[in-house]
C-alpha angles and dihedrals in degrees: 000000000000099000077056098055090053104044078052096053080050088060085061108242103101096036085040094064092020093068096071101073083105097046090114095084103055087039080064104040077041091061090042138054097318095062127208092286093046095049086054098050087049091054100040094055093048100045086049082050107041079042090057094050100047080057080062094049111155097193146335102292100050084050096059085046092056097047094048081053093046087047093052091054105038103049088059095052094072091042097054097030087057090050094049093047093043108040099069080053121109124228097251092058098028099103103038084053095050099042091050087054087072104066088066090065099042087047090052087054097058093043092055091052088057092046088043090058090048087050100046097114100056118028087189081058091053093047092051095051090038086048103060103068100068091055094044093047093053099045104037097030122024096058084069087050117100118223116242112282088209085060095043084055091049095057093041091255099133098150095067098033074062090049100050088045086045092060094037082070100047095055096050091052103258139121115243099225105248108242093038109142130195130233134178110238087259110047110107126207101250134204121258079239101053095037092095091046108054097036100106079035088060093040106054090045089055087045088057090042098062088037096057119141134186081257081081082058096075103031087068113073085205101058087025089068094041099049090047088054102045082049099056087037095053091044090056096051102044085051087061102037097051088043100058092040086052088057092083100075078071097058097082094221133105111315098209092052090041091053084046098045099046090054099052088045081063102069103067081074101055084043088051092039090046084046090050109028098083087038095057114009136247092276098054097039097047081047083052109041089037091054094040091060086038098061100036088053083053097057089038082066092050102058112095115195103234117206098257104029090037099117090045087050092043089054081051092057095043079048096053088042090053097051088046093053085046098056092035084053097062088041100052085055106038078056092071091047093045093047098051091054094046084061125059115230101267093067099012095112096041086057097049084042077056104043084044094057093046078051102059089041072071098048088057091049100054091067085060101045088044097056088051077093127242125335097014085079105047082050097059092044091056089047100040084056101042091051081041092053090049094050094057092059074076105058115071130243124262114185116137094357108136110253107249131230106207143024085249102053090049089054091045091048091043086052098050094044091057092052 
């Protein structure tokens, strides 16, 4: 089993998502002075490089150095990269945008199934190939990339928030209306008389504004409560998600086209949840998608294989485990979307740095819940979905609410919604 887990870390998947746990520094370099395209240049470039030299490992120990590296750097490539393409998105279009952005992962997945069984014979081989496209990626394709304009007003850099919106619409073929200004969520008109007055009052809140950690987080209630709750629901249902995915080392069938399979089985979920998400909004379908794995791993748990039916019961549990995977999918997803519009723009990526790493605590949990044999597991994924999906009654719903900028503007907005 072990030998297993290990040829399918090599695959990518579990190293992949295990690798965020320390996303939580660049989501917080990312909501400071390095921006959302910085960040991703800085992790690009390290993960390409720390790739390339575990391709040079002497020996054992400087391998596992070099992964933990790699893994420091990756799992914050997908984290910053889906900020920066979501947040100049509008909420009509914001889940449509986000969802989208995960074939591209599951697609990766199964591509690199195919590019692992060409490379079986030499894992420096494999490095070195796994390794380019981050750097390609960094050097060919991210300087025509725009930081995010959200990012530019939060800084007070209007000017340039203007200037990336400016070419968007270009772009896309439309005309920026002459005389638009920009202003944060929180910033109020004031009278001439009041101007004087409130000016050290206005300056200190935009230098908090910009300054802003995930320690402000937690001294909201508002945000505190959220946070606690994204990071219980995303546990849960990365618990249940790898360890499904992980279910296939016990198949007995080729490694490399059940990877492959299993990731492109995935994506009906991201095309029914991008369907869904704008129809009935990101609550009701995480409550949806959570309780639907939950209840098919259930009565996964509850098949047991007799002595003359066993293969058909067997088909029934592969069945139930398909279905859960499908439904833990979308919500593993949906949960990216949901937890960058829970957060306003000045912590939002310290919160999802924070909901990734309770995710691969997960992750590292999952190993340990699939070897307690065979219907244990499928026991502590139903219940692990179905805790996950009532969680999520708790958390609001965000569909077309504007994203906002600072902690401020999100108390103010709460507030107003309530009256």
């Amino acid at each position: 089993m072990c030998r297993k887990l290990e040829t399918l870390d090599s695959l990518g998947r579990s190293n992949l998502h295990r690798s965020c746990r320390c996303a939580g520094v660049f989501g917080h370099l990312s909501d400071s002075f390095l921006g959302r395209k910085g960040s991703l240049q800085v992790a690009c470039f390290l993960s390409a490089i720390f790739g390339l030299l575990t391709a040079l490992s002497p020996n054992y120990w400087a391998y596992a150095a070099l992964r933990l590296l790699t893994g420091f750097s990756t799992g914050s490539v997908g984290l910053c990269s889906f900020v920066l393409a979501t947040e100049p998105i509008g909420p009509s279009r914001r889940g449509a945008a986000g969802m989208s952005t995960f074939y591209f992962f599951s697609g990766g997945i199964a591509a690199l199934a195919g590019v692992a069984a060409l490379f079986q014979s030499s894992w420096r081989a494999l490095y070195v190939f796994t390794s380019l496209p981050s750097l390609a990626f960094a050097l060919a394709v991210l300087p025509f990339v725009s930081e995010s304009p959200r990012w530019f007003l939060v800084r007070h850099r209007a000017h340039d928030a203007l200037r990336v919106l400016r070419d968007i619409a270009s772009k896309n073929g439309r005309v920026f209306p002459d005389g638009v200004t920009l202003k944060l969520d929180d910033d109020v008109e004031e009278d001439d008389e009041n101007v004087d007055k409130n000016n050290k009052v206005e300056e200190q809140e935009r230098n908090s504004a910009s300054d802003s950690s995930i320690l402000d987080v937690f001294r909201s209630r508002t945000t505190r409560a959220r946070l606690v709750l994204s990071v219980l629901i995303n546990l849960l249902c990365s618990v249940v998600y790898y360890g499904l995915s992980l279910n296939v080392v016990n198949l007995k069938t080729n490694l490399y086209v059940s990877v492959a399979i299993n990731s492109l089985a995935e994506m009906p979920a991201y095309l029914l949840t991008a369907l869904l998400l704008d129809r009935f909004g990101r609550k009701p379908l995480g409550i949806g998608t959570m309780l639907l794995s939950g209840a098919f791993c259930i009565a996964g748990s509850l098949i047991v294989p007799g002595a003359g039916a066993g293969g058909a019961m067997r088909i029934v549990r592969m069945g139930c485990g398909v279905v859960g995977i499908f439904g833990m999918a979308a919500t593993y997803n949906l949960l990216f979307i949901y937890t960058a519009e829970l957060f306003p723009t000045v912590v939002r990526n310290a919160a999802l740095g924070c909901t990734s790493q309770a995710s691969q605590m997960g992750a590292i949990l999952a190993p340990l819940v699939v070897v307690l044999g065979e219907r244990v597991p499928f026991a502590v994924f139903g219940v692990s979905g179905i805790v996950g999906g009532l969680l999520v009654f708790y958390l609001p719903e965000t569909m077309n609410k504007p994203l906002y900028d600072t902690m401020a503007g999100l108390e103010e907005g709460e507030k107003t919604v309530l009256k």
